[in-house]
Structures are given as C-alpha cells and as structure tokens.
Backbone as a printed PyTorch tensor [residue, N CA C, xyz], in Angstrom:
tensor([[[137.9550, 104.7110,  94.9780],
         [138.9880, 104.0370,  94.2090],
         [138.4390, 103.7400,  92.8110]],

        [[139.0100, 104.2480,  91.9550],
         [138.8740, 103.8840,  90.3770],
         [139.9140, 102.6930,  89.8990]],

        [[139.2290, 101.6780,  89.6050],
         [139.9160, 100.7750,  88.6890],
         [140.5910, 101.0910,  87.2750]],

        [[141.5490, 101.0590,  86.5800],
         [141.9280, 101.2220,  85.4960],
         [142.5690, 100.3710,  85.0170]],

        [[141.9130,  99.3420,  83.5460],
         [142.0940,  98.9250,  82.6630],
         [143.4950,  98.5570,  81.9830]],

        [[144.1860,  98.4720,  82.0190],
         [145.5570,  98.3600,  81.3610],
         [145.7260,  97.1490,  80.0870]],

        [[145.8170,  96.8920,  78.7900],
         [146.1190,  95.8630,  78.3330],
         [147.6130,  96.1340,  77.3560]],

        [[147.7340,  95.2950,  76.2160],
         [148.9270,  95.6590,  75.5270],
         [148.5530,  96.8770,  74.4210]],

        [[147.3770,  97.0280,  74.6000],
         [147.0040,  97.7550,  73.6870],
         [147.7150,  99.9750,  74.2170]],

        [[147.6580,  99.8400,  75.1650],
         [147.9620, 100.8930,  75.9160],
         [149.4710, 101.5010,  76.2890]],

        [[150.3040, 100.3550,  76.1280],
         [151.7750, 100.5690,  76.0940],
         [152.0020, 101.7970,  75.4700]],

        [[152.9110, 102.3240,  76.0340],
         [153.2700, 103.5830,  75.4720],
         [153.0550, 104.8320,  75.3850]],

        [[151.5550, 105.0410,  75.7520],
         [150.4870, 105.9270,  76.0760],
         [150.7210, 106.5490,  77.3100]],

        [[150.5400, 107.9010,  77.5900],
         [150.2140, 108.5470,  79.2980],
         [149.4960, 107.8740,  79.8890]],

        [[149.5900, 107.1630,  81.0040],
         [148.2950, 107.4030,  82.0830],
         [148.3180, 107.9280,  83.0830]],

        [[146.9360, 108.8110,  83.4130],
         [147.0570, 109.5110,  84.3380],
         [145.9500, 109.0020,  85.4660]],

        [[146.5920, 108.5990,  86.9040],
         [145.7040, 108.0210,  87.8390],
         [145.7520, 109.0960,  88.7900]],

        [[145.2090, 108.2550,  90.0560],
         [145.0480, 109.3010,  91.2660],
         [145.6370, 107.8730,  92.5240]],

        [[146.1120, 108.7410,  93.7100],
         [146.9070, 107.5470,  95.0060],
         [145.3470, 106.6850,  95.2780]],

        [[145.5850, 105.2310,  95.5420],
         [144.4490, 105.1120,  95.3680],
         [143.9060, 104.3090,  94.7170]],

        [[143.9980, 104.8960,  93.5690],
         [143.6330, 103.7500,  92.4440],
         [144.0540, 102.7170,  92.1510]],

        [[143.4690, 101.7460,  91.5920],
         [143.5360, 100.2580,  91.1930],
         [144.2630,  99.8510,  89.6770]],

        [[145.1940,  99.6840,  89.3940],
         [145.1930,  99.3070,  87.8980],
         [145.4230,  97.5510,  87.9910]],

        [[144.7650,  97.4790,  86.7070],
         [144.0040,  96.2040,  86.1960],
         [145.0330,  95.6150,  84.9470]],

        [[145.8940,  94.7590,  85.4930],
         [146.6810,  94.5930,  83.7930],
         [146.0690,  93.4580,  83.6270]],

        [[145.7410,  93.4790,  82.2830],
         [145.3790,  91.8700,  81.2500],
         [146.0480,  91.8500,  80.0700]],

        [[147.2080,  90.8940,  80.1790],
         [148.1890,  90.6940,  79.3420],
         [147.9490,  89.1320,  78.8920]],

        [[147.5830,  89.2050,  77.4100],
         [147.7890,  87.7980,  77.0540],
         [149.0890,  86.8840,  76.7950]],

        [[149.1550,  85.7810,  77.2520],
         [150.2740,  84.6470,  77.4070],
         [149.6460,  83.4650,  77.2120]],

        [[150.9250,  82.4970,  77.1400],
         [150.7910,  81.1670,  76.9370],
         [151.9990,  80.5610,  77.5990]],

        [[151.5840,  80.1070,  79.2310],
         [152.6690,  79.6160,  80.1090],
         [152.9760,  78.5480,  79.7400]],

        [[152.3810,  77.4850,  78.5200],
         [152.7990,  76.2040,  78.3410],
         [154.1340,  76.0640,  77.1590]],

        [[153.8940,  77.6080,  76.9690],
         [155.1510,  78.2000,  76.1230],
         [156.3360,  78.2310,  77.0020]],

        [[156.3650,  78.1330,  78.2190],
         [157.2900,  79.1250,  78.9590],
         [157.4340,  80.2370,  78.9160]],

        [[156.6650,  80.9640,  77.6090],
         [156.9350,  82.3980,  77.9260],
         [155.5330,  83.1470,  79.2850]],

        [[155.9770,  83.8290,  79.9670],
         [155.3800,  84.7490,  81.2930],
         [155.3970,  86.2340,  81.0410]],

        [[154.7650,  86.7350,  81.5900],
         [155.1930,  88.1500,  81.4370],
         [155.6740,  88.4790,  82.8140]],

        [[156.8340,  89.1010,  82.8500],
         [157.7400,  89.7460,  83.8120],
         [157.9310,  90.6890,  84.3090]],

        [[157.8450,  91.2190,  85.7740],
         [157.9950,  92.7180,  85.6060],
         [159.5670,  93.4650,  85.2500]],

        [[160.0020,  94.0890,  84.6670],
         [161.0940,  94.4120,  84.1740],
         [161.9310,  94.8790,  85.1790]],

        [[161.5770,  95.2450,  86.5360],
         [162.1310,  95.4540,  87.9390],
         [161.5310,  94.8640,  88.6670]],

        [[162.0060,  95.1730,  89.7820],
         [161.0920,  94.9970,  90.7530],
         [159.5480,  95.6840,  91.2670]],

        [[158.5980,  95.4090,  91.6520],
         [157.5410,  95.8460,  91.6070],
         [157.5030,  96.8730,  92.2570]],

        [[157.1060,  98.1860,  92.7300],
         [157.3560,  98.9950,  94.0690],
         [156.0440,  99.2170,  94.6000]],

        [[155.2480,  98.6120,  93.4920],
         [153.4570,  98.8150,  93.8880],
         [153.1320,  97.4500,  94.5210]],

        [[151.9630,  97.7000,  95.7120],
         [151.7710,  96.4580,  96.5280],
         [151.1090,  95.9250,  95.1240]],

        [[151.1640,  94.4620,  95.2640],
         [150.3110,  93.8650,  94.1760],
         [149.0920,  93.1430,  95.1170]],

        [[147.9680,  92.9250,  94.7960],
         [146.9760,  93.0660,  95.1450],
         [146.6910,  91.4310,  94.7990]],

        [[146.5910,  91.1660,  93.3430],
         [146.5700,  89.7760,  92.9310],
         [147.3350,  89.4780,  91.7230]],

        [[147.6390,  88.3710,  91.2990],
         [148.2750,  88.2240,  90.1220],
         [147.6810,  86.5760,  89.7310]],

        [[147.1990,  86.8400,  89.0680],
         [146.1310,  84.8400,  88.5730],
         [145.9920,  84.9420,  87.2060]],

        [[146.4630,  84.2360,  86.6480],
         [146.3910,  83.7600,  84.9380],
         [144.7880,  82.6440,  84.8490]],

        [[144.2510,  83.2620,  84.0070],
         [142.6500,  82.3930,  83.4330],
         [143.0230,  81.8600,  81.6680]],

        [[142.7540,  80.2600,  81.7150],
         [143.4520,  80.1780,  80.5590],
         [141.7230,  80.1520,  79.2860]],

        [[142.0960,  80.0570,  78.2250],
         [141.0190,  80.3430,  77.7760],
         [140.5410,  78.8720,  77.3110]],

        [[139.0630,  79.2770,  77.3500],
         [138.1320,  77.9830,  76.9700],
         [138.1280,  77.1610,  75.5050]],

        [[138.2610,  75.6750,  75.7140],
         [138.3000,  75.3980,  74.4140],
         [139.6020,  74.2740,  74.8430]],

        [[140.1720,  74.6260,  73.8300],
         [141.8560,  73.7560,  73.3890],
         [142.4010,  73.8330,  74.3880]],

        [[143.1780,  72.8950,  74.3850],
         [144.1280,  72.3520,  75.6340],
         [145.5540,  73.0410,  75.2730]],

        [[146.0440,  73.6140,  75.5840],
         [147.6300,  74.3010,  75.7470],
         [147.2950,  75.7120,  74.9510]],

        [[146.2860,  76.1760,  74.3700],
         [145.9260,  77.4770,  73.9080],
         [146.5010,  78.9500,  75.4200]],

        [[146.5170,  80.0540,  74.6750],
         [146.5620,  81.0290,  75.5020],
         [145.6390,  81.6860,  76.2880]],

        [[145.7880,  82.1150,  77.3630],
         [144.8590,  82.6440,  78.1570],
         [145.1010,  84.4300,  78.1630]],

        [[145.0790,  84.6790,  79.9060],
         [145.0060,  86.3700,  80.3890],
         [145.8910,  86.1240,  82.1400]],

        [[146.5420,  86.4300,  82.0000],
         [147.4350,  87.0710,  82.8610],
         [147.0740,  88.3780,  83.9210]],

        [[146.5240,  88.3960,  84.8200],
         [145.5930,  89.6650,  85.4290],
         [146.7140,  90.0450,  86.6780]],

        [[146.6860,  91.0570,  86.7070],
         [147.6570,  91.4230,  88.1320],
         [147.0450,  93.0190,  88.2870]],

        [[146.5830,  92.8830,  89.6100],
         [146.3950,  93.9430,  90.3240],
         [147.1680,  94.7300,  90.9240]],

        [[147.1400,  96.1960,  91.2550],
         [148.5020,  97.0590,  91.6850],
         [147.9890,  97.7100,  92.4580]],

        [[147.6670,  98.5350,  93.2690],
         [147.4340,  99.6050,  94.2410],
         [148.1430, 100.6940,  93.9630]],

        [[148.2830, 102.0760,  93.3800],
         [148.9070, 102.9910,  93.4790],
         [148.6840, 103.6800,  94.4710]],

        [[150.1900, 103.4640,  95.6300],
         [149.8240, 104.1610,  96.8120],
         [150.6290, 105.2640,  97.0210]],

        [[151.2810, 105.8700,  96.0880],
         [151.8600, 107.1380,  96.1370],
         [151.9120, 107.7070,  95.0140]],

        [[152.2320, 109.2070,  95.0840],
         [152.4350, 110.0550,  93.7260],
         [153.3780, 110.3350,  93.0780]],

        [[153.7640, 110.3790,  91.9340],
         [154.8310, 110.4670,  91.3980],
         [154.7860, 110.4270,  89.8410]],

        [[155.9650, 110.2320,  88.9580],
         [155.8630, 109.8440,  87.5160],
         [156.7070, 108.5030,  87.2630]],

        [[156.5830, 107.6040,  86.8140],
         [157.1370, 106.4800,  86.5170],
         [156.8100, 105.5270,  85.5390]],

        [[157.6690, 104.6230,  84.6540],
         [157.2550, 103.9160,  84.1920],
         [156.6780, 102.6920,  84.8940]],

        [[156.4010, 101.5760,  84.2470],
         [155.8390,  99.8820,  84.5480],
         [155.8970,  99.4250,  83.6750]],

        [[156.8430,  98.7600,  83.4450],
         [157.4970,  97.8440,  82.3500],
         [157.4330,  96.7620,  82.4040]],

        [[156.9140,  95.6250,  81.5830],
         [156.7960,  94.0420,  81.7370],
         [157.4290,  93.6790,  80.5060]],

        [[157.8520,  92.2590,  80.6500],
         [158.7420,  91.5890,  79.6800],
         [158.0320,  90.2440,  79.6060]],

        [[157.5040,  90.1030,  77.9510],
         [157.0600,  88.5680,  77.9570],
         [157.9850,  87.7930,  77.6980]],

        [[158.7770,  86.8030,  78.1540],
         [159.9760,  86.1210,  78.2800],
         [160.1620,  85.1320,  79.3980]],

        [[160.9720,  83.7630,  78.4890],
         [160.9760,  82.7520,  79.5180],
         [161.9970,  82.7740,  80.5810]],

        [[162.0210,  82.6080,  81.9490],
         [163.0670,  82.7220,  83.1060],
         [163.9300,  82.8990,  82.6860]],

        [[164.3370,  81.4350,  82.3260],
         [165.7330,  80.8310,  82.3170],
         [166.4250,  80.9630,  81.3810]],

        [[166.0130,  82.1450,  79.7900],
         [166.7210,  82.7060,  78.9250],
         [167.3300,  84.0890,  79.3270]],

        [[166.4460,  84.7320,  80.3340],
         [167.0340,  86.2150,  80.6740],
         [166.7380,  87.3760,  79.5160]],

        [[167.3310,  88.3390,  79.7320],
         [166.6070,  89.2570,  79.3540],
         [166.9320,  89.4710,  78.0310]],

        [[167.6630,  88.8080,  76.8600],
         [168.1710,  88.6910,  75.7850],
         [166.9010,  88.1720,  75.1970]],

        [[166.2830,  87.3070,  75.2090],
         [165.1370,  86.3190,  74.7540],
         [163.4200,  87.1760,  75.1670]],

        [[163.3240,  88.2170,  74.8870],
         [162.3900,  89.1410,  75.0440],
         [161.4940,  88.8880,  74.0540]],

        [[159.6710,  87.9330,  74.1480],
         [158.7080,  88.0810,  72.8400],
         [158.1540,  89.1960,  72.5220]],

        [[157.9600,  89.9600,  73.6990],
         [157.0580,  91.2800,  73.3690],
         [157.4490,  92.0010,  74.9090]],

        [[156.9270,  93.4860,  75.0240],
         [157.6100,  94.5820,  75.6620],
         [156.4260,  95.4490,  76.1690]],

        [[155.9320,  95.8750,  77.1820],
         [154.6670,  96.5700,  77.0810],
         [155.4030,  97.6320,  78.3450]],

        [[154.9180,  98.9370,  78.3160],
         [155.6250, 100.2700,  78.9880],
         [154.4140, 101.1650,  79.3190]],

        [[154.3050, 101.4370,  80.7830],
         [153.2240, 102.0530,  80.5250],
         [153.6590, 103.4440,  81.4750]],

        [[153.5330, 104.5000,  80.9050],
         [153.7460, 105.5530,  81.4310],
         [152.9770, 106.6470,  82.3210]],

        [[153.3520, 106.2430,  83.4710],
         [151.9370, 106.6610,  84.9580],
         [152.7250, 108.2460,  85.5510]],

        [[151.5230, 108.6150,  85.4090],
         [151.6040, 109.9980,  86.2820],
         [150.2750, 109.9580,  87.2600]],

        [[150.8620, 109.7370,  88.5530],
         [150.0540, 109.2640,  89.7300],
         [149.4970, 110.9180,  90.6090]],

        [[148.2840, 111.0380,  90.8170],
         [148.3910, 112.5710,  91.3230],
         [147.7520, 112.1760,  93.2340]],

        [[147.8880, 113.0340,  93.6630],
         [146.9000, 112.8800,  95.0040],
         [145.3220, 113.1760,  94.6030]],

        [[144.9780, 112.7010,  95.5460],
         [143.3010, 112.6400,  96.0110],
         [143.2970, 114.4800,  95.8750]],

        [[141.7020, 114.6500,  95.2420],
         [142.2220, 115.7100,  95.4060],
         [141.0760, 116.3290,  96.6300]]])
C-alpha cells in the first residue's frame, strides 16, 4: 500500500493510484470560523480517519484537517470537497479543491 499525499495545492491535477492505496488529504481550515471542508457528495471511499490538528501558538488560529481514504476499487472519478459552513449550503462556498483519480489494479 502506497500512501499519497493530497493537499490544496494538487486540485485539479491527474492522479494516478493503484486499488489499495491510501490517500492522505491535508486541507487547511479554521472550524472556529464555521467554515469545514465538505465532501461535495457523498463519500464512496471507506474513510479510514478524519481528525483536524489545530496549529500551535494562538488560540482560534487555523489548523489541518487530515482524512484518510482507502481506494478499494478501479475506476476514473473525481473527489471534490467544499470549504463551507453547514448551515449556509452550497451557495456560501470559501474555496473548492477537485482532485482527479484514475485508480488502476494491483498489477
């Protein structure tokens, strides 16, 4: 199993994994904002973990948002997250991250 890296920096970009693999998102937020990052559907990948680490220092500053995925099948698909608070819906969008997976078998 290969871990793979994901941040906002990567949006938009191919990635190409294998069934199997681990992807690693670290998305920065600030939950004292109310804003979260969201998945833009529903998830179809088991999630593994999802734990926000806030950062050291200042009190209400931003942290990292980590969520683990398992890619357990092959296919092409996006993974779309939405940084945005609940209870505005999907009109009230801060930022948008898309990541474009082409999942292959073991080979």
């Amino acid at each position: 199993m290969t871990q793979i890296l994901l941040t906002a920096a990567q949006s938009g970009f191919p990635i190409e994994a294998r069934v199997g693999d681990e992807l690693v998102l670290q998305l920065v937020e600030n939950p004292t904002t109310g804003y979260r990052w969201q998945p833009d559907s529903e998830l179809q990948l088991p999630a593994r973990e999802d734990h926000y680490v806030p950062a050291a220092g200042a009190t209400g500053a931003g942290g990292v948002r980590t969520l683990r995925l398992l890619l357990s099948s092959p296919g092409s698909f996006d993974l779309a997250f939405s940084l945005r608070r609940p209870w505005e819906g999907e009109g009230q969008v801060l930022e948008r991250v898309v990541y474009h997976l082409l999942v292959r078998n073991e080979p």
